[in-house]
Each structure stands twice: as C-alpha cells, then as structure tokens.
Backbone bond lengths (Angstrom), bond angles and torsions (degrees), N, CA, C in turn:
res aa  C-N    CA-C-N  psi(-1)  N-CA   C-N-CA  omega(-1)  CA-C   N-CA-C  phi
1 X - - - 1.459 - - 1.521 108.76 -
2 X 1.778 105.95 148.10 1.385 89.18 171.93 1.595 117.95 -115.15
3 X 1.422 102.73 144.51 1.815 95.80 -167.32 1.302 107.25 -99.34
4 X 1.060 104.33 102.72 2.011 125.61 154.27 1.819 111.16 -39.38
5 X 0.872 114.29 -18.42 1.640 116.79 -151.82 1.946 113.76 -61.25
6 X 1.473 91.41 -27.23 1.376 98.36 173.41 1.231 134.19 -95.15
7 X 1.119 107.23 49.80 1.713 108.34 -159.65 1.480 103.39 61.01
8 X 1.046 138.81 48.04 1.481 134.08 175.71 1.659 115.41 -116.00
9 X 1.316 104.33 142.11 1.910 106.53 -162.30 1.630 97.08 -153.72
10 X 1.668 122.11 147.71 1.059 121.09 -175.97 1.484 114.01 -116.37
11 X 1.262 143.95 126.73 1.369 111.51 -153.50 2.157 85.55 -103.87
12 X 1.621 108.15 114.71 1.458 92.98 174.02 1.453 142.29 -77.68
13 X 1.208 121.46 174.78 1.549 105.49 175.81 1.690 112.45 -96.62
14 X 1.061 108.26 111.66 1.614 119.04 -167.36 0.843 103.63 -87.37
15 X 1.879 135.79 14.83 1.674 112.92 -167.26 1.687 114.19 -71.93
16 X 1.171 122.85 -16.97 1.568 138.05 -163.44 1.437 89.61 -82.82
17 X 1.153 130.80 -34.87 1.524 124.34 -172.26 1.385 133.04 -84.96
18 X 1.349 105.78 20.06 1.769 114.67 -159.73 1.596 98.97 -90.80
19 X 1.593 113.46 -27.21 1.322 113.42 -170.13 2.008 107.11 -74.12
20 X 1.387 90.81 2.57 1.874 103.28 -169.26 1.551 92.70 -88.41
21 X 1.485 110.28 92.00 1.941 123.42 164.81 1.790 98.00 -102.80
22 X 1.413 134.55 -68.91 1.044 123.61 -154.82 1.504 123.16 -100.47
23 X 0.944 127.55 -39.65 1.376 148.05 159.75 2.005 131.55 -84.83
24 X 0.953 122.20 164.04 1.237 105.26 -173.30 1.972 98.92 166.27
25 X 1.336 114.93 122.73 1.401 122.02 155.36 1.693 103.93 -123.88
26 X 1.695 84.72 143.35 1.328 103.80 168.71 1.770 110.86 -127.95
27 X 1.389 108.36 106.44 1.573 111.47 157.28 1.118 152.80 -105.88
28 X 1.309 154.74 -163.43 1.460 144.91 -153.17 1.153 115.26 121.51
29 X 2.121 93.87 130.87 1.020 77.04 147.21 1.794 151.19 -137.81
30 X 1.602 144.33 -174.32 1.335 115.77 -136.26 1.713 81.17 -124.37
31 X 1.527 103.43 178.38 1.612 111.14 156.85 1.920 82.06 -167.91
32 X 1.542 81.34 115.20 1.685 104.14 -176.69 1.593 98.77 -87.41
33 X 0.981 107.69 132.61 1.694 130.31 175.33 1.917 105.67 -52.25
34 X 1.379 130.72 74.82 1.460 131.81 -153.49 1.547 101.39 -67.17
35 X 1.584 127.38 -12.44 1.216 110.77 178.32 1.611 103.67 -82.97
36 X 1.448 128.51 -20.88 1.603 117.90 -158.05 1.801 97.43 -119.42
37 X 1.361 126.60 13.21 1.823 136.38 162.58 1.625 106.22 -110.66
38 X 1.139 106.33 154.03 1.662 120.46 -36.30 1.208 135.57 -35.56
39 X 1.138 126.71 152.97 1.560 131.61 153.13 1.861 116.22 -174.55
40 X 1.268 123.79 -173.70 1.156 111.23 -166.95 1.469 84.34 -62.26
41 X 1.579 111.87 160.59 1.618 128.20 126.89 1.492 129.61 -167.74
42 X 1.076 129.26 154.72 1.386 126.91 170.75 1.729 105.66 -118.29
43 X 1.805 104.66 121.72 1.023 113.04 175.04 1.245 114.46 -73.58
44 X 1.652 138.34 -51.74 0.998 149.93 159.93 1.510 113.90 -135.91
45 X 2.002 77.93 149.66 1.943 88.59 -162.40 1.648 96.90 -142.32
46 X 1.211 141.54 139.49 0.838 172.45 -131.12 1.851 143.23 164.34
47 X 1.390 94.53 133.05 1.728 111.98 -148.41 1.658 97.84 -135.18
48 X 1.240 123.59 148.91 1.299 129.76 164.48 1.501 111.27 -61.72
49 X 1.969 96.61 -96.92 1.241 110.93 -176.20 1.535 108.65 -100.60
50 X 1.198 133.97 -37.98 1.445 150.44 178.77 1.468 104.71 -108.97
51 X 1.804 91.78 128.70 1.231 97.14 -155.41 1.741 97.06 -67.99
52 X 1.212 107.61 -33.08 1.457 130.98 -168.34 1.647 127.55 -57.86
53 X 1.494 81.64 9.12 1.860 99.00 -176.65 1.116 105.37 -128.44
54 X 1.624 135.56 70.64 1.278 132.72 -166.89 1.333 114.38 -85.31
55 X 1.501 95.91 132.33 1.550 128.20 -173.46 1.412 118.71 -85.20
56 X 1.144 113.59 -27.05 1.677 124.90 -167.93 1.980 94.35 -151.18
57 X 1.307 96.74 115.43 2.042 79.37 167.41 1.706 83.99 -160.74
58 X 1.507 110.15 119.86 1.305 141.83 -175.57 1.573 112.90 -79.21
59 X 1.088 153.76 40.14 1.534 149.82 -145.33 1.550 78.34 -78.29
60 X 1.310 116.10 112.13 1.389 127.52 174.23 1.844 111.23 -124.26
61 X 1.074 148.65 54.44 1.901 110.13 8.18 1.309 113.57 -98.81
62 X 0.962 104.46 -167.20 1.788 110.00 151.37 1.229 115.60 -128.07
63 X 1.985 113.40 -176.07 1.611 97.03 -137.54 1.445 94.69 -59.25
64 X 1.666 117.75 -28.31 1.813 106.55 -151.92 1.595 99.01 -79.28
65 X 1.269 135.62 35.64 1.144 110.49 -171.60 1.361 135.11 114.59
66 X 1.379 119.98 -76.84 1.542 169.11 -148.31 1.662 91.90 -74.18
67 X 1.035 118.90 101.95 1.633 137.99 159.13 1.797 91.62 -52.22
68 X 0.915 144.46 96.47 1.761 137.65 149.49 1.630 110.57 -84.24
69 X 1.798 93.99 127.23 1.325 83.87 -179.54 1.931 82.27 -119.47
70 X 1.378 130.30 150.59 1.197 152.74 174.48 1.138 97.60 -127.02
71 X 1.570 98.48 130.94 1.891 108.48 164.36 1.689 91.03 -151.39
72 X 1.310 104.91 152.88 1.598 130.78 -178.58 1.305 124.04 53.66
73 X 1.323 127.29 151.85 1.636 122.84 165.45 1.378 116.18 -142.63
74 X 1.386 104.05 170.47 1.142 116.05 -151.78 1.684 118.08 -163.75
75 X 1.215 154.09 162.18 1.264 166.61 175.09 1.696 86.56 4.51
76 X 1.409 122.39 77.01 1.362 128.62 150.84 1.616 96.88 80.02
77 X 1.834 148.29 11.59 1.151 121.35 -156.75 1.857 99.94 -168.96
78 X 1.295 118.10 143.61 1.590 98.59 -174.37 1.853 99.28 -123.30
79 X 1.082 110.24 171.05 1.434 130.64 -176.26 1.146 103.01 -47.93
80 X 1.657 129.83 156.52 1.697 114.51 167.50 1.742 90.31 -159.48
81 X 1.412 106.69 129.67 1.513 103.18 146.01 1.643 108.55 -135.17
82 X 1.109 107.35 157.74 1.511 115.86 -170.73 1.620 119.51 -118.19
83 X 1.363 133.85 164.61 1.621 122.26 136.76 1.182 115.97 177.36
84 X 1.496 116.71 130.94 1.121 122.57 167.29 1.415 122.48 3.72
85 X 1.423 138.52 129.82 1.019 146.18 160.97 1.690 118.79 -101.41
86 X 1.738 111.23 153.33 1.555 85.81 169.39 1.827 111.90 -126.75
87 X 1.231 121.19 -179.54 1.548 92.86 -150.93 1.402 101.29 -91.53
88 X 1.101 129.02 68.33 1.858 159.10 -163.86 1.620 86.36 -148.31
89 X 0.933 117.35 -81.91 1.416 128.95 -165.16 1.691 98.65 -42.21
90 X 1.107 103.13 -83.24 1.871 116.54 -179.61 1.335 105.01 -23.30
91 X 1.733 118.39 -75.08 0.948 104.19 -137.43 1.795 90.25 -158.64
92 X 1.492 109.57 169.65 1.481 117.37 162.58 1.707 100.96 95.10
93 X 1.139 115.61 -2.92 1.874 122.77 -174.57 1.715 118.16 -165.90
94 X 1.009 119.66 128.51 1.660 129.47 -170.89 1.475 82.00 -58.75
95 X 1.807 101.25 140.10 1.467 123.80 -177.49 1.685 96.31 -144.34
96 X 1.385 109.57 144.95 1.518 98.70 179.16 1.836 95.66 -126.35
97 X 1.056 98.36 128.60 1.616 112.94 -174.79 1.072 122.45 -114.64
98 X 1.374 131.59 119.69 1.472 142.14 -172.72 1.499 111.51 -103.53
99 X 1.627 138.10 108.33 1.332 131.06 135.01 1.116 128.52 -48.24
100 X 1.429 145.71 147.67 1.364 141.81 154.67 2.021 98.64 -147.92
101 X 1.578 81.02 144.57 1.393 98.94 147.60 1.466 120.63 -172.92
102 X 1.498 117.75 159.10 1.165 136.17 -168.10 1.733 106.92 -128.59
103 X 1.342 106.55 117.07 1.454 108.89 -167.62 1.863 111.10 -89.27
104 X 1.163 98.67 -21.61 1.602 102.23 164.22 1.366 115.70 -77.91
105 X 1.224 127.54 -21.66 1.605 118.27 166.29 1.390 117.72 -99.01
106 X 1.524 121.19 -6.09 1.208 134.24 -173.12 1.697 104.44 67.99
107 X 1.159 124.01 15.85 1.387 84.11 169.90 1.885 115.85 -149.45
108 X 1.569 91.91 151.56 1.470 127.07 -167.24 1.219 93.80 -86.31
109 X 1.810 113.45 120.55 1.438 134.25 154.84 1.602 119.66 -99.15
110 X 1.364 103.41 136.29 1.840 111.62 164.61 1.679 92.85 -115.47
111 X 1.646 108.46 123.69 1.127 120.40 131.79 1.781 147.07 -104.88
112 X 0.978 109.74 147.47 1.710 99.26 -168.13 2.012 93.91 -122.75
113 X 0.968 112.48 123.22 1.425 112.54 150.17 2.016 103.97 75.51
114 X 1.749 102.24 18.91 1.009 109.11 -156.35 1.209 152.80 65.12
115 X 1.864 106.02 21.87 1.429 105.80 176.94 1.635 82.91 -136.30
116 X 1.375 97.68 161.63 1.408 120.37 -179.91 1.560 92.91 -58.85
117 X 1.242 119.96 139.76 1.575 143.65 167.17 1.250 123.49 -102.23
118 X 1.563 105.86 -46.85 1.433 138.58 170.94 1.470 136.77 175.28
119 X 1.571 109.87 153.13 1.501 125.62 -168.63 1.480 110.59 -120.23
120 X 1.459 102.98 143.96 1.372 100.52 149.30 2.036 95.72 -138.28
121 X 1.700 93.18 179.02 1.541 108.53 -159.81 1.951 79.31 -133.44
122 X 1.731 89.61 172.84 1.369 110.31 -164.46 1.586 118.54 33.80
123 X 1.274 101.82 63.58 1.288 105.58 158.31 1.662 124.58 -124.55
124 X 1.235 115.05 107.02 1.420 121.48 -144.44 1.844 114.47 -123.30
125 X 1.726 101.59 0.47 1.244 110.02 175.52 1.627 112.39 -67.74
126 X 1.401 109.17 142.70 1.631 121.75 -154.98 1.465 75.26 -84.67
127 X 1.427 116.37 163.07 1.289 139.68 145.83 1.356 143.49 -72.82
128 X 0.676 119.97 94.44 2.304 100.52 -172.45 1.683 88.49 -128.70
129 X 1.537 110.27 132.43 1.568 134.01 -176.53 2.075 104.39 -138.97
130 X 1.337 91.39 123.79 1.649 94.73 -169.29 1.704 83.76 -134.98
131 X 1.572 125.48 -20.87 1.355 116.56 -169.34 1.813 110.58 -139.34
132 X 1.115 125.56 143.82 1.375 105.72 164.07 1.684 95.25 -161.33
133 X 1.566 115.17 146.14 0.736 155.48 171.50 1.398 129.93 -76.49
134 X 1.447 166.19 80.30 1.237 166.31 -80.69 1.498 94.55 -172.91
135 X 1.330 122.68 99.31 1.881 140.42 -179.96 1.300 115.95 87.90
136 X 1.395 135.80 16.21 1.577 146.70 -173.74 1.355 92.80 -161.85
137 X 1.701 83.60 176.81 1.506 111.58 -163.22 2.079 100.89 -116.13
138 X 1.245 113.90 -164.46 1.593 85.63 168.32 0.942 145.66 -112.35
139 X 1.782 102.36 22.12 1.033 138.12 125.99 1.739 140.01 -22.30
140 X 1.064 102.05 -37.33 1.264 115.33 -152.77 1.439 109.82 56.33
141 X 1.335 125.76 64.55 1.132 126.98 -177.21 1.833 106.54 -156.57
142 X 1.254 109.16 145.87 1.852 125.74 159.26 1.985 83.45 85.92
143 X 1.054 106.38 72.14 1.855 121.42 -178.59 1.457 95.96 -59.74
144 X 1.405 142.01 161.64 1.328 166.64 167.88 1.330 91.66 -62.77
145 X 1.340 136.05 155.24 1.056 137.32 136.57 1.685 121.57 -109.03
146 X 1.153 109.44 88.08 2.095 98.82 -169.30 1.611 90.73 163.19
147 X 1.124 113.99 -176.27 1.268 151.10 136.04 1.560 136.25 -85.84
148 X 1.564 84.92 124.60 1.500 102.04 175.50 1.518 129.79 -106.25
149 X 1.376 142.16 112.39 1.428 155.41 170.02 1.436 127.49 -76.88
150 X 1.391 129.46 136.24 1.389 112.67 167.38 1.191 120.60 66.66
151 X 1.259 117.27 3.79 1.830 108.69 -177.21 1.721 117.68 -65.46
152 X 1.328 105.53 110.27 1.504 131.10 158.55 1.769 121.00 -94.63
153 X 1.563 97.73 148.82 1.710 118.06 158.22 0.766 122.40 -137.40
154 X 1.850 123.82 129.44 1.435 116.77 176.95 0.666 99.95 -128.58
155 X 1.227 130.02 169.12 1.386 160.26 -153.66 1.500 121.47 -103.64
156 X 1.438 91.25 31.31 1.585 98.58 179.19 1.388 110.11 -169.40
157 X 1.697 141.05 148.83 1.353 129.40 -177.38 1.664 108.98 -85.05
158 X 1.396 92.52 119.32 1.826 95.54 -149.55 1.777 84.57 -70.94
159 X 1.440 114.59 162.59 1.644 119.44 171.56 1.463 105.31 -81.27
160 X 1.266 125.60 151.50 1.724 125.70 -179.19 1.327 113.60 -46.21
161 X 2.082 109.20 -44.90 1.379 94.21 164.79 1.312 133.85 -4.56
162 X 1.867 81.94 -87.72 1.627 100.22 -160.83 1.754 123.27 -70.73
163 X 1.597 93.93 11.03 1.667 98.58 -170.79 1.741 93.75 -88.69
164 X 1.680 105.86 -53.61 1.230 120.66 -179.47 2.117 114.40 -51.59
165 X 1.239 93.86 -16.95 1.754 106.58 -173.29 1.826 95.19 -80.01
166 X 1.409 98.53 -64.84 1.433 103.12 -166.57 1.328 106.73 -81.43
167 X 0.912 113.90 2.99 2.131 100.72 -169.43 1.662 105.60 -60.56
168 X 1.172 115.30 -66.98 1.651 111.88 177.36 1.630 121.04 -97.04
169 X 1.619 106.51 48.74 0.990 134.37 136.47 1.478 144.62 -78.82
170 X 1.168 156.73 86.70 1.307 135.12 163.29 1.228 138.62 -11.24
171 X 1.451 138.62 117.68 1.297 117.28 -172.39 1.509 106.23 -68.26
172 X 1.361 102.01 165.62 1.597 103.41 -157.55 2.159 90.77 -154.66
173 X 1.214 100.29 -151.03 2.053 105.37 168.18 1.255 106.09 -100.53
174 X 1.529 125.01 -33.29 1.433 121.31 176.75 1.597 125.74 -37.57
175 X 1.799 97.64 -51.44 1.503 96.04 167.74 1.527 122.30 -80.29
C-alpha cells in the first residue's frame, strides 16, 4: 500500500486515459488515518488541459464529512454527488471503494465494500483526463490522509457485479 499520510502525493501518468470521454470507474482500496479524518482532502484529482477544470476530484472526506465524488466538466461547472460518511467508512479499517460513471445514462455511482452506497442521475458532463494527481488536489493542496491499495481506472462504469468479483482480486489481464 501506498501511504499518503505525510503530505505525500504521486503525480500519475495519464497518457492511456485520454480515450476516457463517457464512461469511467475508479477503484481502490483505502484505510484513512481515523485520528487525522475528517478534514479537507482530495484523494485523486484530475484535469484535461486546465488544471482548473476538474475532471475527477475524490474528497475522500472532507472536513464536513461528505465523501464528494466529481467527474466531468462542462459549460463553466463539473458533475458532483456527495454523502455523509461514518467514521468506519473514513477511516481506522481497509475499505474498498468504487467510482463509476456513465455519461450516456447520466449516472454517477459510489460503491463501498461492494454495495451501492450511493447514486446520483443526470449527470451528463463529458470527461477529458490528460493529468491526475494521487493524494492532492491541483493545487498541491488538501493531502490524503491514509493509505491507498490497488488503485485502478477503466474505461468503462464497471456493473456492481464485476466490482464485487474483482475487488479482492489482484489486478491481473482478465480485467
């Protein structure tokens, strides 16, 4: 696993991800540091061309709580669904967490531990990712607090199935 906890951030190489416009899962999994969550952070953050138009930004949590997951942008504004977390969820125990979304159906999934956590619908902002960031924002600012494992993206909003199939799997060629 890698530990974010110290002010630590990875900046990744996103070139494989440019063909990612409509669809998109992001998984992993975390064990948030329970003495220093809540507080701000962005686990992963991601921008096309401007950093300032975020495409992907993970608030895993932030201070109030609130898991925010943002994906895509569009006419000045990007996708958002949110929700309460509890401090089980955050932090203090390995949790494996699934993003998804699909921009032709509009809608943005949070899974935790392989079951749906939460949804939102009409969300239809395209995606474009040229950069992303792993424990910061693009800023270099609001650091992870925890450890992160296994972090994958595909290029498609995987079905719960296959989240619940592969979660305590290794990635391997199968997926």
């Amino acid at each position: 696993a890698l530990d974010l906890s110290s002010n630590g951030h990875v900046v990744l190489n996103a070139s494989a991800l440019t063909a990612i416009t409509t669809e998109i899962t992001i998984s992993f999994w975390a064990y948030g540091d329970a003495n220093l969550l809540p507080t701000n952070t962005s686990l992963i953050y991601g921008w096309g061309t401007n950093p300032n138009q975020r495409n992907i930004n993970l608030h895993h949590p932030w201070s109030n709580s609130n898991m925010y997951f943002d994906c895509g942008y569009s006419a000045g504004n990007y996708d958002r669904i949110n929700k309460v977390a509890t401090a089980a969820e955050m932090g203090g125990q390995w949790n494996h967490w699934a993003f998804t979304k699909n921009t032709a159906t509009g809608v943005m999934n949070m899974y935790l531990n392989g079951a749906l956590w939460h949804t939102g619908t009409a969300k239809t902002k395209p995606i474009a990712l040229m950069n992303l960031i792993l424990g910061k924002d693009n800023n270099y600012l609001n650091n992870y607090k925890g450890k992160v494992n296994e972090l994958c993206v595909f290029n498609k909003a995987l079905a719960q199935a296959d989240i619940q199939s592969w979660m305590n799997r290794s990635i391997d060629a199968s997926h």
